[in-house]
PyMOL commands that place a pseudoatom at each C-alpha (Angstrom):
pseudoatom trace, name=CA, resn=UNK, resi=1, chain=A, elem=C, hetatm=0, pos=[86.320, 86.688, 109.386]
pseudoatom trace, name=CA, resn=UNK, resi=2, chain=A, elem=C, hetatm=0, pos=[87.452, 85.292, 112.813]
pseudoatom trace, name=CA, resn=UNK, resi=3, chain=A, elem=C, hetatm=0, pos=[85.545, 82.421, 112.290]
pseudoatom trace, name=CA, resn=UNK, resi=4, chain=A, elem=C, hetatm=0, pos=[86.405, 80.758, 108.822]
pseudoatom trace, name=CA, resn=UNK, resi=5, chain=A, elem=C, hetatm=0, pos=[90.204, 81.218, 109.466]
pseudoatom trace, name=CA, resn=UNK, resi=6, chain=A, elem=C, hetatm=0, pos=[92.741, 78.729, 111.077]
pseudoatom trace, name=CA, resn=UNK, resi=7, chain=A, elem=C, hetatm=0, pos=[93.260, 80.230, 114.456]
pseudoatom trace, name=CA, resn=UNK, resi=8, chain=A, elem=C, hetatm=0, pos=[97.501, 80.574, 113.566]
pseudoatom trace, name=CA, resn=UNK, resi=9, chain=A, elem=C, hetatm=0, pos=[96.340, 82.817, 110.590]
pseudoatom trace, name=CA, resn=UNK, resi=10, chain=A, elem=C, hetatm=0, pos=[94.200, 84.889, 112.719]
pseudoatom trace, name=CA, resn=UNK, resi=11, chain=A, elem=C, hetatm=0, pos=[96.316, 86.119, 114.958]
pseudoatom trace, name=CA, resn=UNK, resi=12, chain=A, elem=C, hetatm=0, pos=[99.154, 86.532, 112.074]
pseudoatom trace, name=CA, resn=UNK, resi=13, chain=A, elem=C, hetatm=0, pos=[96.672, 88.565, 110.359]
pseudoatom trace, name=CA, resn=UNK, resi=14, chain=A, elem=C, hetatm=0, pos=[96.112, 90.656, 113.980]
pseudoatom trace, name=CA, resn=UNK, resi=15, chain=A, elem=C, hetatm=0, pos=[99.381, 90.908, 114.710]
pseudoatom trace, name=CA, resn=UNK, resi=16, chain=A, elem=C, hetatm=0, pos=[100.467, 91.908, 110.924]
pseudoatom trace, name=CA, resn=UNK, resi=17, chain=A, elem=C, hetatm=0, pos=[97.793, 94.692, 110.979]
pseudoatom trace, name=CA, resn=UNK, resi=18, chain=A, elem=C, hetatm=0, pos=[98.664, 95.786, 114.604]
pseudoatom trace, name=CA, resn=UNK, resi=19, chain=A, elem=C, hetatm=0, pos=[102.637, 95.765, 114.029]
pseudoatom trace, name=CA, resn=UNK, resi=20, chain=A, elem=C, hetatm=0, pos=[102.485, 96.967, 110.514]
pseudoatom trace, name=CA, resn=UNK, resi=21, chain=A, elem=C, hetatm=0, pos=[99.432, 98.093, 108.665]
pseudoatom trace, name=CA, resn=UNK, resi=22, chain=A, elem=C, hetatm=0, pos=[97.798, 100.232, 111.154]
pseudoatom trace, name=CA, resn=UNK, resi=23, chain=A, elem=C, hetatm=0, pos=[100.495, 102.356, 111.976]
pseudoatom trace, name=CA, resn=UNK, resi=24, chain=A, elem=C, hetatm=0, pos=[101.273, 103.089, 108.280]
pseudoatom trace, name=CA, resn=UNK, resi=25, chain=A, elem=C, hetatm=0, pos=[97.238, 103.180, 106.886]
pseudoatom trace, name=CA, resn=UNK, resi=26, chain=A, elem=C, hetatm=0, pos=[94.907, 103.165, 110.262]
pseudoatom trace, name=CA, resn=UNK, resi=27, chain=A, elem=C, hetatm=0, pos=[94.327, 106.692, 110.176]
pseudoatom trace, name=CA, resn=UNK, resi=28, chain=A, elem=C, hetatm=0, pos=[93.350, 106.602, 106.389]
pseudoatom trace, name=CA, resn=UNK, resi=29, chain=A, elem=C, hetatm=0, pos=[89.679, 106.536, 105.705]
pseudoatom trace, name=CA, resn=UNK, resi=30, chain=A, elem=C, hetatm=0, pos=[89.361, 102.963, 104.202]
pseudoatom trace, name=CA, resn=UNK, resi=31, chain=A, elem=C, hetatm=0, pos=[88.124, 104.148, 100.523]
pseudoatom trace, name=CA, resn=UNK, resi=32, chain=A, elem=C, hetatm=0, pos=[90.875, 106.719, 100.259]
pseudoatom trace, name=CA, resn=UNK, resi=33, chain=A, elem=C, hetatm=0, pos=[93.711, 104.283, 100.737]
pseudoatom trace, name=CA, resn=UNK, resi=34, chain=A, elem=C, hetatm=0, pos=[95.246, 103.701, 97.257]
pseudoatom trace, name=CA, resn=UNK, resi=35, chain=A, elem=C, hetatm=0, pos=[97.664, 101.543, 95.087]
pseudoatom trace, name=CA, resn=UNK, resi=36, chain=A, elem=C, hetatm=0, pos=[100.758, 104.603, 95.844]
pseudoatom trace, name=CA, resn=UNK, resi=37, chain=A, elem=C, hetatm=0, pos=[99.798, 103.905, 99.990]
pseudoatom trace, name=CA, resn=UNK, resi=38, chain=A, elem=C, hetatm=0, pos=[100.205, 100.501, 98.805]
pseudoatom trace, name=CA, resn=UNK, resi=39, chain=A, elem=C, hetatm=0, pos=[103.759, 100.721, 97.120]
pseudoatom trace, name=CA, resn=UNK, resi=40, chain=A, elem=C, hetatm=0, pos=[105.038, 103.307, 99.208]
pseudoatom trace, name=CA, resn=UNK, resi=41, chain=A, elem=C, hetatm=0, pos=[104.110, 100.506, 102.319]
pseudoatom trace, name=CA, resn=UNK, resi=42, chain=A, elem=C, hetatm=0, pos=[105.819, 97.806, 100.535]
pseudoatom trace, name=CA, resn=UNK, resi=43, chain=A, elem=C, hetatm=0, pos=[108.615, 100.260, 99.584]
pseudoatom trace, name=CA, resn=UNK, resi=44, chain=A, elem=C, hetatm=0, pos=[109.124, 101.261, 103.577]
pseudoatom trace, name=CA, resn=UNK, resi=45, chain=A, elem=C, hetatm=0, pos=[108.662, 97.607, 104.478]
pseudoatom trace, name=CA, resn=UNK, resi=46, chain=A, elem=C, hetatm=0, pos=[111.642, 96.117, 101.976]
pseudoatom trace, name=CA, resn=UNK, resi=47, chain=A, elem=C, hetatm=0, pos=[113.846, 99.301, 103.004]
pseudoatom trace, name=CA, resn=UNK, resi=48, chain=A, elem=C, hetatm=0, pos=[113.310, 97.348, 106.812]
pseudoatom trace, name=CA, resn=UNK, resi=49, chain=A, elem=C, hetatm=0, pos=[114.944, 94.756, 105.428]
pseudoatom trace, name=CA, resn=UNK, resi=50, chain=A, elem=C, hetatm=0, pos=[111.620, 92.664, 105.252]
pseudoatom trace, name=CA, resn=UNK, resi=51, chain=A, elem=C, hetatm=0, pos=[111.768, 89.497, 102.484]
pseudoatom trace, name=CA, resn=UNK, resi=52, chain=A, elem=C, hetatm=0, pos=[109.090, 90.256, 99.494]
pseudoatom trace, name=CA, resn=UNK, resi=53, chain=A, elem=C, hetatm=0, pos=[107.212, 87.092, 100.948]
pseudoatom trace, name=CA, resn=UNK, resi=54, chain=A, elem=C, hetatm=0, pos=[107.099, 88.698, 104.659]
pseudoatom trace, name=CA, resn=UNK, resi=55, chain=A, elem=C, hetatm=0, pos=[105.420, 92.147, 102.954]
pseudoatom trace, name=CA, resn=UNK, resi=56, chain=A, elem=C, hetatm=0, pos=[103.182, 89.896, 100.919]
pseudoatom trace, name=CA, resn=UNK, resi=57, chain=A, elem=C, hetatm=0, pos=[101.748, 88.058, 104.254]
pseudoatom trace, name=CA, resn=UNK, resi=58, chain=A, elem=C, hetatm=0, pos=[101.497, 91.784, 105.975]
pseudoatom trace, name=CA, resn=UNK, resi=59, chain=A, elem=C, hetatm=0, pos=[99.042, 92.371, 103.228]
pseudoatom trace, name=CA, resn=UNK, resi=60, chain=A, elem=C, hetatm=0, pos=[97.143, 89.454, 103.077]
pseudoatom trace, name=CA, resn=UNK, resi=61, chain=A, elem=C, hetatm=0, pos=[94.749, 90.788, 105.685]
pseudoatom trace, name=CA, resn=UNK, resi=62, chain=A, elem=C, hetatm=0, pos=[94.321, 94.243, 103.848]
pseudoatom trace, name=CA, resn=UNK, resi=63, chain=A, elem=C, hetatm=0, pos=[93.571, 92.325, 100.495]
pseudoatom trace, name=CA, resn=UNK, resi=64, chain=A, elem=C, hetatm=0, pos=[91.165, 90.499, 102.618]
pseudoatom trace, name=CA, resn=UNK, resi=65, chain=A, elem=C, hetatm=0, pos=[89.331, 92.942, 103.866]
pseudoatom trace, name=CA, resn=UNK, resi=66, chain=A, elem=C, hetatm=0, pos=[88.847, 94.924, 100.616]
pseudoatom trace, name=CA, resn=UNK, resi=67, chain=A, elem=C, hetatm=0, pos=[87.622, 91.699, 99.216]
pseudoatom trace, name=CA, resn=UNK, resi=68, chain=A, elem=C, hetatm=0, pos=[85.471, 91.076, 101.523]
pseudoatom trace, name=CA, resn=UNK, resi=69, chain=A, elem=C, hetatm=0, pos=[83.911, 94.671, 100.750]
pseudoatom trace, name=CA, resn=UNK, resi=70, chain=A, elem=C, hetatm=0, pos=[83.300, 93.709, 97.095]
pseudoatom trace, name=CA, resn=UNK, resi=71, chain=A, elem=C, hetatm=0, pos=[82.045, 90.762, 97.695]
pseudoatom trace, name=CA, resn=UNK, resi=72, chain=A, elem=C, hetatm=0, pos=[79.073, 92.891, 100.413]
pseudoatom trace, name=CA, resn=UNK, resi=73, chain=A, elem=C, hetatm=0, pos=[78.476, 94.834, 97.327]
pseudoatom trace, name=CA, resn=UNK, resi=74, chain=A, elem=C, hetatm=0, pos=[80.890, 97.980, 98.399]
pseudoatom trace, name=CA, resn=UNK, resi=75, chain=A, elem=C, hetatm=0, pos=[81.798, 100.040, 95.129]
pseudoatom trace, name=CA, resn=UNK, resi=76, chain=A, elem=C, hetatm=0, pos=[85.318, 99.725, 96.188]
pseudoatom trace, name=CA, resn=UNK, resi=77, chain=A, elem=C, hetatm=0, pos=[88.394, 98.961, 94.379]
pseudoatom trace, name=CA, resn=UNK, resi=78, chain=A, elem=C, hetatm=0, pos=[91.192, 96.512, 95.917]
pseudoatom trace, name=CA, resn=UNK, resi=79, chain=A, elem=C, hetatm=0, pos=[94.300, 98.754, 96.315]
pseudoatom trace, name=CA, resn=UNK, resi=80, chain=A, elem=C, hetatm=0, pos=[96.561, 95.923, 97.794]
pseudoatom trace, name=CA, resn=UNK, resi=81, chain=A, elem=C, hetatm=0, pos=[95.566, 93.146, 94.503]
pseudoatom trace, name=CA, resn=UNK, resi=82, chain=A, elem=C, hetatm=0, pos=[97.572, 91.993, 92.265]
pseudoatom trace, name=CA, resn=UNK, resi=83, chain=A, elem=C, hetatm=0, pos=[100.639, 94.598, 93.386]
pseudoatom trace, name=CA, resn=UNK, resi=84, chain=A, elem=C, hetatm=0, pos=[103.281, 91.681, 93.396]
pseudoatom trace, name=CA, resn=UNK, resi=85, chain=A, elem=C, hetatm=0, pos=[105.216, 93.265, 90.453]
pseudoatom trace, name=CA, resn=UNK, resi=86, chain=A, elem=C, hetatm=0, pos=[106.000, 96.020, 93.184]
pseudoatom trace, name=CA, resn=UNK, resi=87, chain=A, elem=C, hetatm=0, pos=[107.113, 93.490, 95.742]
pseudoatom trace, name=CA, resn=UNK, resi=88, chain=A, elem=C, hetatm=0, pos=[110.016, 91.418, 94.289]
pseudoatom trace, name=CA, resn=UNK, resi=89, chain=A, elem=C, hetatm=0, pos=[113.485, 90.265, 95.217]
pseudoatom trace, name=CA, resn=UNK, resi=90, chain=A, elem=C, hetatm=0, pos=[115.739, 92.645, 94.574]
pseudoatom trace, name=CA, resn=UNK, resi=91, chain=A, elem=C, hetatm=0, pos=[118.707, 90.310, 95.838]
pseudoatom trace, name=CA, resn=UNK, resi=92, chain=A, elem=C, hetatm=0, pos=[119.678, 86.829, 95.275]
pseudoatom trace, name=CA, resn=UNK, resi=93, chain=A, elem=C, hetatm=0, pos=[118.273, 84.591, 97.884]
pseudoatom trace, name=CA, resn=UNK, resi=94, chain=A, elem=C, hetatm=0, pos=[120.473, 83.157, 100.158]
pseudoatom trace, name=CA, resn=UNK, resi=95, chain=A, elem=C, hetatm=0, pos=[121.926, 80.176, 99.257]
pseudoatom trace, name=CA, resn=UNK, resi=96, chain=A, elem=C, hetatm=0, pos=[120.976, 77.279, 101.603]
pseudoatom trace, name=CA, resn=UNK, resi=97, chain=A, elem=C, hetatm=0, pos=[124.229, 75.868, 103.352]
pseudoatom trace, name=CA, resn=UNK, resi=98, chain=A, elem=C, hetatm=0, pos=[123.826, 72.129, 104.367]
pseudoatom trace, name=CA, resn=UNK, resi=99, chain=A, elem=C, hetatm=0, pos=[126.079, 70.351, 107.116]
pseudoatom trace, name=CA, resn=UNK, resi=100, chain=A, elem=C, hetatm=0, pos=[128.514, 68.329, 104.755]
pseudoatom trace, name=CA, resn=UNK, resi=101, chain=A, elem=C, hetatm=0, pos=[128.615, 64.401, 105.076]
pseudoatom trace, name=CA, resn=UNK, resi=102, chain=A, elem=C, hetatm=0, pos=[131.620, 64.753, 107.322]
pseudoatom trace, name=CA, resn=UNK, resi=103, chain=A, elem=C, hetatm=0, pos=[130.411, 67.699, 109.550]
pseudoatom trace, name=CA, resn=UNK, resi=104, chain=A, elem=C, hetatm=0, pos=[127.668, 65.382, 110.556]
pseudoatom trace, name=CA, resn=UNK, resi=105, chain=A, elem=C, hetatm=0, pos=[129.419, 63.133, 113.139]
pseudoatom trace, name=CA, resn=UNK, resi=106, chain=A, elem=C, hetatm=0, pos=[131.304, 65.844, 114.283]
pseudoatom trace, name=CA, resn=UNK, resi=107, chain=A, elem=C, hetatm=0, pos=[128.128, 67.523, 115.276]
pseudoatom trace, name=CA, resn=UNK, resi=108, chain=A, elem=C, hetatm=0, pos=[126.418, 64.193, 116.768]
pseudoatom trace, name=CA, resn=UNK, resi=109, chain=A, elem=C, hetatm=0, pos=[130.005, 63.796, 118.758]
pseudoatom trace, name=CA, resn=UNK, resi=110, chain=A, elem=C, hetatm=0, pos=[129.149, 67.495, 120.066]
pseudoatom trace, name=CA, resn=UNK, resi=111, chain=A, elem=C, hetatm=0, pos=[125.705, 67.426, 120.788]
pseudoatom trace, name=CA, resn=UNK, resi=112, chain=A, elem=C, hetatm=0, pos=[126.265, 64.032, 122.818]
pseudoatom trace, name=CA, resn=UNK, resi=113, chain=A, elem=C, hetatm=0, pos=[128.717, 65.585, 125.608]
pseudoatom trace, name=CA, resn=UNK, resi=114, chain=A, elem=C, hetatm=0, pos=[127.433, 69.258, 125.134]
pseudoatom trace, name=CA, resn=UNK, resi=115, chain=A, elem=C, hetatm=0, pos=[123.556, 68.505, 125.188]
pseudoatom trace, name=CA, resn=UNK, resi=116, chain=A, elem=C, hetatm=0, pos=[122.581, 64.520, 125.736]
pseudoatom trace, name=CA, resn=UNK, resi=117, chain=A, elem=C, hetatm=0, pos=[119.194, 65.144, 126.161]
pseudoatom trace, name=CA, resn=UNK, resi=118, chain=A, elem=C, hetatm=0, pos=[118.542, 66.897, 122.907]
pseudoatom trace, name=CA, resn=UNK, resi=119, chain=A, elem=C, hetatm=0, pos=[120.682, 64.531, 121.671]
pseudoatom trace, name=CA, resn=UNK, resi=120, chain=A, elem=C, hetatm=0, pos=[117.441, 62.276, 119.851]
pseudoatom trace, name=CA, resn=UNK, resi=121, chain=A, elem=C, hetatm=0, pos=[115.912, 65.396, 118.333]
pseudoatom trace, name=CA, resn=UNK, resi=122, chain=A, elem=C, hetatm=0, pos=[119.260, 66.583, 116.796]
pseudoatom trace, name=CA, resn=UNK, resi=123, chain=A, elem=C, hetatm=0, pos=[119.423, 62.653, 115.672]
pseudoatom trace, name=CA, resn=UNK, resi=124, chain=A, elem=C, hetatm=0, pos=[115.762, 62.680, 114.403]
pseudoatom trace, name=CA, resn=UNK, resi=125, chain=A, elem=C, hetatm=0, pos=[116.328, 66.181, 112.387]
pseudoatom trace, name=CA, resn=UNK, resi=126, chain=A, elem=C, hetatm=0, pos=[119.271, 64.969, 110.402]
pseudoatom trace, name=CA, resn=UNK, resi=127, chain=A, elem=C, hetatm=0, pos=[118.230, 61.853, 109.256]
pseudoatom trace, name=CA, resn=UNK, resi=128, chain=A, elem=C, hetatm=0, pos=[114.714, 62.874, 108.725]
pseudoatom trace, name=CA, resn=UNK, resi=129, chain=A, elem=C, hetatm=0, pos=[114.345, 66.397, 108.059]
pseudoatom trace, name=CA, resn=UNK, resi=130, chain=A, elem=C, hetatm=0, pos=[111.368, 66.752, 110.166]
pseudoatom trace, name=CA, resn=UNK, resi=131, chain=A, elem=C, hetatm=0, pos=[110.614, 70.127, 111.802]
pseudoatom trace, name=CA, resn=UNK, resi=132, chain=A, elem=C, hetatm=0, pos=[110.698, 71.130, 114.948]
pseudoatom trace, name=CA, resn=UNK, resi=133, chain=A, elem=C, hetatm=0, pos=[107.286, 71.376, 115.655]
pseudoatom trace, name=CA, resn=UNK, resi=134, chain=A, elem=C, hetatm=0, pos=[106.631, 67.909, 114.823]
pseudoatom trace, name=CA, resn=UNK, resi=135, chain=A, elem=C, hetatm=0, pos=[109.739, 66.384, 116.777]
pseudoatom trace, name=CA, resn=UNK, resi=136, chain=A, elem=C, hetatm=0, pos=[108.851, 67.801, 119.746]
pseudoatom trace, name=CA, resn=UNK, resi=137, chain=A, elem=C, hetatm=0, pos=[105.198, 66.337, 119.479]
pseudoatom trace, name=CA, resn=UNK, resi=138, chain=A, elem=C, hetatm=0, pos=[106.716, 62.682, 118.401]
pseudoatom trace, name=CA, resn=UNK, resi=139, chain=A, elem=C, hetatm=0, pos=[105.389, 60.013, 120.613]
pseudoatom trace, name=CA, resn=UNK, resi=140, chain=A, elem=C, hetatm=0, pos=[106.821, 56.452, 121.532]
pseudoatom trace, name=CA, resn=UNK, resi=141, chain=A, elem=C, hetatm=0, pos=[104.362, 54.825, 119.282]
pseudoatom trace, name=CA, resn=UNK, resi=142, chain=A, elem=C, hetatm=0, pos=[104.274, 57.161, 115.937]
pseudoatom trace, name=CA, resn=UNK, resi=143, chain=A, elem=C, hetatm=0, pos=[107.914, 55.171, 115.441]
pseudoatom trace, name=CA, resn=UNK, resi=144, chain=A, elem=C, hetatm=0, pos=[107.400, 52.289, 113.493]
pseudoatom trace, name=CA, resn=UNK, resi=145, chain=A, elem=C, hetatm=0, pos=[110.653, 50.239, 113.700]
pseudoatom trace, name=CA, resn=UNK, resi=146, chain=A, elem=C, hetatm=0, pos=[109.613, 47.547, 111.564]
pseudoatom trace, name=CA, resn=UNK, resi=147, chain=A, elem=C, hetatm=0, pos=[109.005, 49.371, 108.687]
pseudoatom trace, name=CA, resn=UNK, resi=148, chain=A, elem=C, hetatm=0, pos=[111.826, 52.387, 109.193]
pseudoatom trace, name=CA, resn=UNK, resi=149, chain=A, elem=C, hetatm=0, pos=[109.422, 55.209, 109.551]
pseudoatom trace, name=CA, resn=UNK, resi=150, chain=A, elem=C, hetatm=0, pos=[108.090, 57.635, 111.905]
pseudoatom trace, name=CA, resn=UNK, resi=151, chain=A, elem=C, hetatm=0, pos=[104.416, 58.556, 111.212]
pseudoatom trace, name=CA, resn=UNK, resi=152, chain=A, elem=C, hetatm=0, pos=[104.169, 62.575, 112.146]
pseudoatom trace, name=CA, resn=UNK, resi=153, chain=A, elem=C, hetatm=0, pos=[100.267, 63.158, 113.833]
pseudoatom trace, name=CA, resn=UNK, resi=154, chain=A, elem=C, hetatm=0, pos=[100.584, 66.467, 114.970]
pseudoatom trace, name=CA, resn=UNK, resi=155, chain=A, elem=C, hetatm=0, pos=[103.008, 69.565, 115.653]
pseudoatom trace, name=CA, resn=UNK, resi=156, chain=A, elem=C, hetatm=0, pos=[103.519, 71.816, 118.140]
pseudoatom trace, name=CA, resn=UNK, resi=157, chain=A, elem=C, hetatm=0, pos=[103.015, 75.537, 116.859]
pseudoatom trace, name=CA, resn=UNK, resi=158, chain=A, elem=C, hetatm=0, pos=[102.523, 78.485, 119.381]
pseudoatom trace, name=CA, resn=UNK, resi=159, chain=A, elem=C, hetatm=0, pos=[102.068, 76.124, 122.467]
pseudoatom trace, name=CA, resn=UNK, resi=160, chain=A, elem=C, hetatm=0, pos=[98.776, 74.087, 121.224]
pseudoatom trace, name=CA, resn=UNK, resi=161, chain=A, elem=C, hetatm=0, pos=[99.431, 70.889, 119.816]
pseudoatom trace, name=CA, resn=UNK, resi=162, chain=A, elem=C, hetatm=0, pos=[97.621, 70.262, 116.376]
pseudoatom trace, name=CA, resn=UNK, resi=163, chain=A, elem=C, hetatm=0, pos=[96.755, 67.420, 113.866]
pseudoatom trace, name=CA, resn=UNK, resi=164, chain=A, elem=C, hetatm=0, pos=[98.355, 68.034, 110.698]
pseudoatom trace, name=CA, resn=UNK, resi=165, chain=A, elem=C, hetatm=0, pos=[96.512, 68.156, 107.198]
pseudoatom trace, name=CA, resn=UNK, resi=166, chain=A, elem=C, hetatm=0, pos=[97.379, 65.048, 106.515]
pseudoatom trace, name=CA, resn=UNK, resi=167, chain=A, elem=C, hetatm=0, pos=[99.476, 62.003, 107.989]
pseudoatom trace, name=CA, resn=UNK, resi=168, chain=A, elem=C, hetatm=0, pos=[102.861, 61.384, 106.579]
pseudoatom trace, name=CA, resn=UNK, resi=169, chain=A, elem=C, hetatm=0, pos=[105.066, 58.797, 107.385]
pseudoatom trace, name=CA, resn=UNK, resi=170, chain=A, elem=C, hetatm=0, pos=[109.059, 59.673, 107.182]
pseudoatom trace, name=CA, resn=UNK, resi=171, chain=A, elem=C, hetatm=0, pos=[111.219, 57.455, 106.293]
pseudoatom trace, name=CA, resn=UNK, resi=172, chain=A, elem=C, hetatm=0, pos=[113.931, 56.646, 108.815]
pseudoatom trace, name=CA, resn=UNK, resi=173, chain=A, elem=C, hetatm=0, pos=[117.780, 56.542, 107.567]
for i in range(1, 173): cmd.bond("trace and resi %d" % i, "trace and resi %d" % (i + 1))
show_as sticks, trace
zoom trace
């Protein structure tokens, strides 16, 4: 399925099955693995420490490729669908701490003596909420000063530069 995926999701999908899925189920024949493989794998994978949402991408690929069997014509149940009920949070997410109104300067004072150059991006992140990817791509003209907004055309995302989905303008504060 190469082909009709984003290039990003292919390789998560390689590396998921290399790091994870293979050396748990690659020595199973492929119509003996079974729902108990399944939970026991997402069982060993929470007991990691792995978030419910990391275990669900590590299967993505296996749910995939059983699909794709049934949809050949393969008399072959899915072992990996629908097995979310066995993959939930156990614990409380973590509660997202924000820098306060009045930690902000003190962190703008900082980053101007400790790190002037990154100095912009820190500037850009905090009154924007941008991500990373898509500061470091910003160029001179995607700032519209006229209007207050900064119109993100592509990210950065494992070295390759890349249009986004869509076009959206951030307002500047």
């Amino acid at each position: 399925m190469k082909g009709n995926l984003a290039g990003s999701t292919y390789h998560e999908y390689k590396a998921d099955l290399k790091n994870h899925v293979y050396p748990v189920l690659g020595d199973k024949q492929y119509s003996r693995v079974s729902r108990v493989m399944i939970r026991e794998f997402i069982s060993a994978k929470r007991t990691e420490g792995y978030d419910p949402s990391t275990v669900k991408n590590m299967l993505a690929p296996v749910r995939g490729m059983y699909n794709q069997a049934a949809d050949d014509g393969e008399p072959i149940t899915n072992p990996a669908a629908k097995i979310g009920k066995h993959n939930k949070q156990t614990e409380p997410k973590r509660e997202i701490n924000p820098l306060t109104h009045e930690e902000v300067p003190t962190l703008l004072q900082k980053a101007l003596v400790l790190v002037p150059l990154d100095y912009p991006l820190i500037l850009c992140a905090l009154h924007t909420g941008i991500r990373q990817g898509e500061r470091i791509s910003l160029k001179a003209g995607d700032i519209d000063f006229k209007n207050r907004l900064i119109h993100v055309q592509r990210y950065l995302s494992r070295g390759t530069i890349k249009a986004p989905k869509e076009e959206k303008p951030v307002g500047l504060i």
